[in-house]
Residue, then its C-alpha position, 0 to 999 in steps of 0.5 A: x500500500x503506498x499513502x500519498x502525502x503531497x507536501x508542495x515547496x511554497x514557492x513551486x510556479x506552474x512553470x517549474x517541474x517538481x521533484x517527487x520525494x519517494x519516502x521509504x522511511x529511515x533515520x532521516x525522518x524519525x523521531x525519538x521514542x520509549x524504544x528508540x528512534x521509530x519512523x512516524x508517518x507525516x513527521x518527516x513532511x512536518x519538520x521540513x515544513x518547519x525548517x526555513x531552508x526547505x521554503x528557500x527560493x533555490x530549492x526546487x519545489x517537490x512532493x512527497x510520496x510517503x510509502x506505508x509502512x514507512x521501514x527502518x531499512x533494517x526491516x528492508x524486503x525486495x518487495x519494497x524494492x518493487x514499490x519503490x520502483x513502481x512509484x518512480x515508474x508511475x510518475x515518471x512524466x511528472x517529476x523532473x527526478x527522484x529522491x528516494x529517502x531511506x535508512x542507511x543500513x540496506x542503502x547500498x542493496x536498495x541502490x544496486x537494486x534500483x537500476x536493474x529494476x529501471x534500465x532505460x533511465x533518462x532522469x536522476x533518481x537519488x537515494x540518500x538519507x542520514x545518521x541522524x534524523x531531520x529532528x536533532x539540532x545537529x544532523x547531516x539530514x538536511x544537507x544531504x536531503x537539499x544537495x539531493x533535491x538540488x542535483x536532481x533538480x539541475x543536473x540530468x543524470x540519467x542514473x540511479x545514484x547514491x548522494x551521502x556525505x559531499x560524494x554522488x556516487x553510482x548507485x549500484x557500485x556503493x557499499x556503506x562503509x561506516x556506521x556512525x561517520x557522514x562519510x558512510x559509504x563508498x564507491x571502491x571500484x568506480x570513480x565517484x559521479x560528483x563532489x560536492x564542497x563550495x560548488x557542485x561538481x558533476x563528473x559527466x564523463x563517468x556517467x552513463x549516456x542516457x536512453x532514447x526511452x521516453x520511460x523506464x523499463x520496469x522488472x520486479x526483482x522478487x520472483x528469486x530466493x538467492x543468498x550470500x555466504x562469506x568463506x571463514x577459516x575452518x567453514x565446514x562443507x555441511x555448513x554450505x550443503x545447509x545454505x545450498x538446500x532448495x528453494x535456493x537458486x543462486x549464492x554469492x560467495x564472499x571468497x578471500x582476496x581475489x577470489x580464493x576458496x578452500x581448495x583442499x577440502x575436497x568435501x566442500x568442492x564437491x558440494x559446490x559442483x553438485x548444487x551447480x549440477x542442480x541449477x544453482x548460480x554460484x557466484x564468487x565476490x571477493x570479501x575485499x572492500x576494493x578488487x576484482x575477482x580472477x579466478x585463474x590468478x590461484x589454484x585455490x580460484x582455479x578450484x572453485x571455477x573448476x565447480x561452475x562458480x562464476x567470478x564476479x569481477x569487481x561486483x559489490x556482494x549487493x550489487x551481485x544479489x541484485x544482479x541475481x534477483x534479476x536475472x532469476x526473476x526475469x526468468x533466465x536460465x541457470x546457464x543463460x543466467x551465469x553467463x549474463x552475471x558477466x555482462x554489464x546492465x547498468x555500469x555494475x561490473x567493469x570489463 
């Protein structure tokens, strides 16, 4: 169910396009509680109706449409995912972009997820949020909620992005990276889109040439039951023969450095060959924060290829589960499946 709560900037003219703010939840609006931070439906709409810079002249005007129920993201499904896609698909015509508000723990998945649910983008849609809320007297809410409304009402980026913390960065290339800093996330394998400090700089040539498409094309991501498993010294192969039980159809392995395995416990090799054999899409991301995976660089890489795990480059282990959720929903086989998790939809993977 999606509640519509229009929230008009004051100063928006019948010349001018709005931005449609789709609030997911999350810190940025919350409110103090008997039980802690909690997401309140029109609380978000209230303090920004308070505060006097959202009613400033250079920010452009906007609605809000506040999603029920509003998620700490902690609570964060691929059916979310889908309603978070469908509303931006649903007003497409209407809105010059999007800015989509959300809590910072699943940020970086609904950022990966995102771009494969609306390929053919030729308007920004910008995720962001903050550690604190909107509320407190000291937060990073408001600067991350206006410098998002701003570049995405002046700058058509025809992608989805990630704005936290003065960095633009692709949506699908982010993983979060501190829990408690402003600065928390990061783009490890791709150069950051934009730098924001005294001005706002966009890097146009890292960004993604936009579609002729007049409008999105949409694909639910909630038609797959995928995982991810991260390699530890001492993982026992019953450990893994557990997680590759059906109803699973695919697995990112988060494997050591440039994508190694225990190569010498021929039990847990086994295991992996047999669920490839079934139909499971096996594949391999590197437990770095920054990397690629090359499975032929080791032996102990060559003996997970040798199993039919697929190297996943330098996909980030959301971007991965996204890439999976889609390409199994969307109804690809397991071969034509593998084959495709090393090809590039969104700038996802480098080649």
């Amino acid at each position: 169910m999606i509640c519509t709560t229009l929230c008009d900037n004051v100063l928006m003219t019948a010349q001018q396009k709005k931005i449609l703010i789709v609030y997911s939840g999350g810190t940025i609006g919350m409110r103090q509680g008997p039980q802690g931070y909690q997401p309140e439906t029109g609380y978000l709409q209230a303090q920004m109706a308070s505060i006097p810079a959202f009613q400033h002249p250079d920010v452009p005007p906007y609605e809000i449409l506040e999603l029920q129920p509003l998620l700490d993201s902690a609570n964060m499904h691929p059916d979310r995912w889908w309603g978070l896609a469908q509303a931006i698909a649903r007003h497409y015509t209407d809105y010059q972009g999007f800015v989509v508000l959300h809590g910072t723990d699943t940020m970086a998945y609904t950022s990966s997820a995102l771009p494969f649910m609306l390929q053919g983008l030729n308007k920004p849609v910008i995720v962001t949020g903050s550690q604190i809320p909107l509320c407190e007297l000291r937060n990073d809410a408001q600067e991350n909620l206006i410098t998002s409304l701003l570049i995405a009402a002046r700058y058509p980026i025809p992608e989805v992005c990630l704005y936290f913390g003065g960095r633009l960065m692709r949506g699908c290339r982010t993983l979060k990276l501190d829990a408690q800093g402003f600065q928390a996330f990061a783009s490890p394998n791709y150069p950051l889109l934009g730098q924001v400090g005294i001005d706002i700089d966009i890097f146009w040539e890292r960004i993604r040439p936009a579609r002729p498409e007049s409008r999105p094309r949409l694909q639910p991501l909630h038609h797959a039951t995928v995982g991810a498993l991260r390699l530890f010294p001492g993982i026992s192969a019953s450990v893994l023969e557990n997680m590759l039980q059906p109803p699973l159809q695919g697995l990112v392995i988060e494997s050591y450095g440039v994508g190694n395995g225990p190569a010498n416990d021929p039990v847990f090799l086994r295991v992996l060959r047999q669920a490839s054999q079934r139909g499971v899409v096996l594949i391999n991301c590197t437990q770095c924060v920054k990397g690629s995976v090359d499975q032929q660089g080791y032996a102990t890489g060559q003996a997970l290829a040798e199993t039919g795990v697929v190297a996943g480059g330098d996909l980030t282990t959301e971007a991965a589960l996204a890439k999976l959720y889609y390409l199994l929903s969307a109804g690809y086989t397991p071969d034509e499946t593998r084959r495709l998790l090393r090809e590039d939809f969104c700038g996802e993977i480098s080649h």
